[in-house]
C-alpha positions in Angstrom: 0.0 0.0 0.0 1.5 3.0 -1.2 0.9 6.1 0.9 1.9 9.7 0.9 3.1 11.7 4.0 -0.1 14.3 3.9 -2.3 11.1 4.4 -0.2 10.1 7.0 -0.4 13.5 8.5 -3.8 14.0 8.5 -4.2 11.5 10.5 -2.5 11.9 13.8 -3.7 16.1 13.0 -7.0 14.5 13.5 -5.9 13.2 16.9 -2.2 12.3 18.5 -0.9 9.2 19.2 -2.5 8.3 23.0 -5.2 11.3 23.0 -8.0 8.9 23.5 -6.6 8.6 27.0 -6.5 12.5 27.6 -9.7 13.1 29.8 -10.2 16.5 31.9 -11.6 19.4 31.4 -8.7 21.4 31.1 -5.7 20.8 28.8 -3.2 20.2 31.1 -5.6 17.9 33.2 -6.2 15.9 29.9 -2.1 16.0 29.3 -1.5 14.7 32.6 -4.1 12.0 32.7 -2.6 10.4 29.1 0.9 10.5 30.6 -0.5 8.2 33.7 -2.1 6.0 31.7 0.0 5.4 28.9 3.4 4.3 31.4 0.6 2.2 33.0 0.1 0.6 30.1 3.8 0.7 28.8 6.2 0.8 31.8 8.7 -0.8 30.0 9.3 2.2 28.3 11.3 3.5 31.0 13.6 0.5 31.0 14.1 1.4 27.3 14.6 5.0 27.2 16.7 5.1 30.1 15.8 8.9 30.2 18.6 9.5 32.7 21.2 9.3 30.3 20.0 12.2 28.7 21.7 14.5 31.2 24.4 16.8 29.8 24.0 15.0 26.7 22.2 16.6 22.9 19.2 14.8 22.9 16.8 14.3 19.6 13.3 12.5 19.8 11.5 12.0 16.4 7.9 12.0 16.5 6.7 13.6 20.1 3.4 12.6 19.7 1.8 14.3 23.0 5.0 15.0 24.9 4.9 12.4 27.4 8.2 11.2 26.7 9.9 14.1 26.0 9.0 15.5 29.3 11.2 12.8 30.6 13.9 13.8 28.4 13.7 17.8 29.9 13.4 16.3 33.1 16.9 14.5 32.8 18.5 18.1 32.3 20.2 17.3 29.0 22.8 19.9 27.7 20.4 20.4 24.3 16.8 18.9 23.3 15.1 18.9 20.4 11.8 17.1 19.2 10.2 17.0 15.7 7.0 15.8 14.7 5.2 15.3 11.4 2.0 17.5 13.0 1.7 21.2 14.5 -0.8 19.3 16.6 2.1 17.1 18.3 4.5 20.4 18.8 1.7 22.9 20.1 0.4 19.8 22.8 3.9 18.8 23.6 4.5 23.0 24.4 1.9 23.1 26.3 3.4 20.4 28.5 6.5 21.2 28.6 5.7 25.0 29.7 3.6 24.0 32.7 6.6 22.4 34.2 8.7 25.5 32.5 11.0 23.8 30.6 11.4 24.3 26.9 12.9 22.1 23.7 14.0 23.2 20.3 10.4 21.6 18.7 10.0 21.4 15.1 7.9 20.4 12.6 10.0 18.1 10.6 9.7 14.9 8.5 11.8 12.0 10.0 13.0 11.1 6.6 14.3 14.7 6.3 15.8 15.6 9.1 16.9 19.8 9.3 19.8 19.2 11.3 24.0 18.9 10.3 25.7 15.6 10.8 27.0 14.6 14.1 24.7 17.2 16.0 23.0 14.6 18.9 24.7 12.0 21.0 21.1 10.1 21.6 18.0 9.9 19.1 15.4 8.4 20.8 11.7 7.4 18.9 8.6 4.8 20.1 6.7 4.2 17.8 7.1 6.7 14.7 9.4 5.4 12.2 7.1 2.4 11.2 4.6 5.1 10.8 6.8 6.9 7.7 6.5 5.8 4.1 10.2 5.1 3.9 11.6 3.8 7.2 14.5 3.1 6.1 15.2 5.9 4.8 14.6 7.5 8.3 16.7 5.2 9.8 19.9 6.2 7.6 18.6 9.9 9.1 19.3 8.7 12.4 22.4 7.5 12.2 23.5 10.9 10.0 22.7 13.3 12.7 24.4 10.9 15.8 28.2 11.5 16.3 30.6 8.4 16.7 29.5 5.9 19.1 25.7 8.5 19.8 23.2 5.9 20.8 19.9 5.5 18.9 16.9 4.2 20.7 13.9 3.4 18.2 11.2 0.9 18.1 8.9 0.2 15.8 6.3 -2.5 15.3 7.2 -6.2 14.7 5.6 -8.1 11.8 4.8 -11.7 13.5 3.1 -10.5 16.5 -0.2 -11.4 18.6 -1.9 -8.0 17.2 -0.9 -9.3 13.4 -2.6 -12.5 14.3 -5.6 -10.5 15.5 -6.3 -8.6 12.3 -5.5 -11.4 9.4 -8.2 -13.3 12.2 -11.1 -10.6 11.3 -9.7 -9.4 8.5 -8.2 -12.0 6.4 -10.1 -15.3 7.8 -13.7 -14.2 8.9 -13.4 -11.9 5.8 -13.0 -14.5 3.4 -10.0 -14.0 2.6 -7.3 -15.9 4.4 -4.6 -15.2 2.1 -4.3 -11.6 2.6 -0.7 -10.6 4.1 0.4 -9.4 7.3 1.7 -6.5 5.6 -1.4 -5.5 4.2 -3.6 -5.7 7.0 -0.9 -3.3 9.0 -1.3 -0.7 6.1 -5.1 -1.3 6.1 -6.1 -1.6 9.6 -3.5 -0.6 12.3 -3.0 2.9 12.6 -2.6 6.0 10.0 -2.3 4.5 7.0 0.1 2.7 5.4 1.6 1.1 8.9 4.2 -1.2 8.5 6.1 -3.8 10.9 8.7 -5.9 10.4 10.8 -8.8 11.2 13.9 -8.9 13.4 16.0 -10.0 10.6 14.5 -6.8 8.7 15.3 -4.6 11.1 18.7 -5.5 12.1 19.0 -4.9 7.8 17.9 -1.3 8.5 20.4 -0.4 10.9 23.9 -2.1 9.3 26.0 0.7 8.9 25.7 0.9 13.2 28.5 -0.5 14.8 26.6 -2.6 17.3 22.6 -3.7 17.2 20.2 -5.5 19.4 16.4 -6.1 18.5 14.0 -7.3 21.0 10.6 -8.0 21.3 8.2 -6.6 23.7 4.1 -7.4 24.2 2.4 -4.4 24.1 -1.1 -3.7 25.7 -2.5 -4.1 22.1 -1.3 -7.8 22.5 -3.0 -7.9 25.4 -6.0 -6.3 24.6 -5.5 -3.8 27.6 -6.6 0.0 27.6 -8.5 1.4 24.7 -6.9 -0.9 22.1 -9.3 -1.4 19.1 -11.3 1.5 19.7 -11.6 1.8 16.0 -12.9 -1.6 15.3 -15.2 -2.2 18.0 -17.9 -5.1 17.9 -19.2 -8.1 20.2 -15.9 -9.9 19.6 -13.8 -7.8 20.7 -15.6 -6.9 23.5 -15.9 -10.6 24.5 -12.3 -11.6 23.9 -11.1 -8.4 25.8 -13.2 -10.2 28.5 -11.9 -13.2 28.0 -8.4 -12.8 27.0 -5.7 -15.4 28.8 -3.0 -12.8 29.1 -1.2 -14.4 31.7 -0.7 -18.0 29.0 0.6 -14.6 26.7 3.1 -13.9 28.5 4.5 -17.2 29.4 4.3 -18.7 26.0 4.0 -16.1 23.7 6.7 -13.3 24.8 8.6 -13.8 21.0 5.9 -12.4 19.4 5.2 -9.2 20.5 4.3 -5.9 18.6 7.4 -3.7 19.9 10.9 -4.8 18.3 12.9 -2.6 20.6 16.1 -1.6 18.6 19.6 -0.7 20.6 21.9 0.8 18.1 25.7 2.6 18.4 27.2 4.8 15.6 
């Protein structure tokens, strides 16, 4: 599925990434409440990010999305931070946040496969779950590791291909459809996210980021694995109702830990 990046925008214009969770009646009521429930739902992220490290360093997230994470980075006092997003929605909510705690970024609105800074300016480049979002990842990728110096750290994930979530959509989509031999990469672009959504496999990942000296690529279950928060909100019906109900997420994370939606990718420059 071929995409552009103005359908992609429009999109997450229409609503960030995580504002279904932003209830209150003020802004930073409704900013405050997404950032508790989102590292509910994703706590790992912390063991990931290692925000900490940010201190004293030049510090670049790609794709803010509502600012929850980037308030981490401020937080860590780094010597520089800057955040880019493909939507003024992103950089006006991720503002907002950022001046009720008064602390400020350099925040852009810039396209990940572009990026408007030299070569060598950041020593971390930190995304969660952007880059699959982009019609040429890899492209994005090669971005990153342009604007790290030597032996900068890049922490990015981005959705993996054979995972519980995958399973779920060629389920409804494909099988109950019909039409059981439509691809996993299909239903991604189709029915996950703005359109055009890809995810990968780890062996296409590590192929992304070869010209990094050193690469790890996990998985991670995500709450959409386990049908937790307001996953599927934009499929709705009795059956996902019931198997939200139903759901054996404790036989999902003892057995089924390899195929998780996150591949969680560690890379040096």
């Amino acid at each position: 599925m071929s995409v552009s990046k103005e359908e992609v925008r429009a999109f997450w214009d229409a609503a960030a990434c995580g504002e279904v969770y932003a209830e209150g009646a003020a802004l930073e009521q409704r900013l405050e409440r997404q950032r508790q429930l989102r590292y509910q739902l994703e706590p790992y992220i912390f063991d990931f990010a290692r925000f900490s490290d940010g201190a004293s360093r030049d510090v670049l997230e790609i794709g803010v999305g509502m600012g929850a994470d980037h308030l981490e980075w401020a937080n860590a006092r780094p010597r520089t931070l800057t955040g880019i997003d493909l939507t003024s929605r992103a950089i006006e909510l991720t503002h907002a946040r950022l001046a009720a705690r008064r602390l400020s970024s350099d925040l852009r609105v810039a396209d990940a496969e572009d990026l408007p800074f030299a070569d060598g300016s950041f020593d971390i480049v930190y995304s969660w779950g952007v880059l699959h979002h982009s019609p040429d990842t890899a492209k994005a990728v090669r971005e990153v590791h342009r604007v790290l110096r030597p032996g900068g750290s890049a922490r990015i994930m981005v959705y993996h291909k054979h995972s519980i979530v995958g399973y779920m959509l060629w389920l409804r989509y494909a099988l109950l459809a019909g039409r059981p031999g439509r691809s996993l990469d299909d239903l991604y672009a189709h029915h996950l996210e703005s359109p055009g959504t890809k995810a990968f496999t780890l062996d296409q990942v590590r192929g992304m980021f070869t010209a990094f000296t050193q690469v790890t690529a996990r998985t991670q279950l995500s709450f959409g694995d386990l049908l937790q928060g307001a996953v599927g909100q934009r499929h709705g019906g009795i059956l996902l109702r019931a198997a939200k109900a139903t759901w054996p997420r404790w036989l999902i994370r003892r057995l089924f830990g390899a195929h998780g939606l996150m591949a969680l990718v560690e890379a040096v420059k």
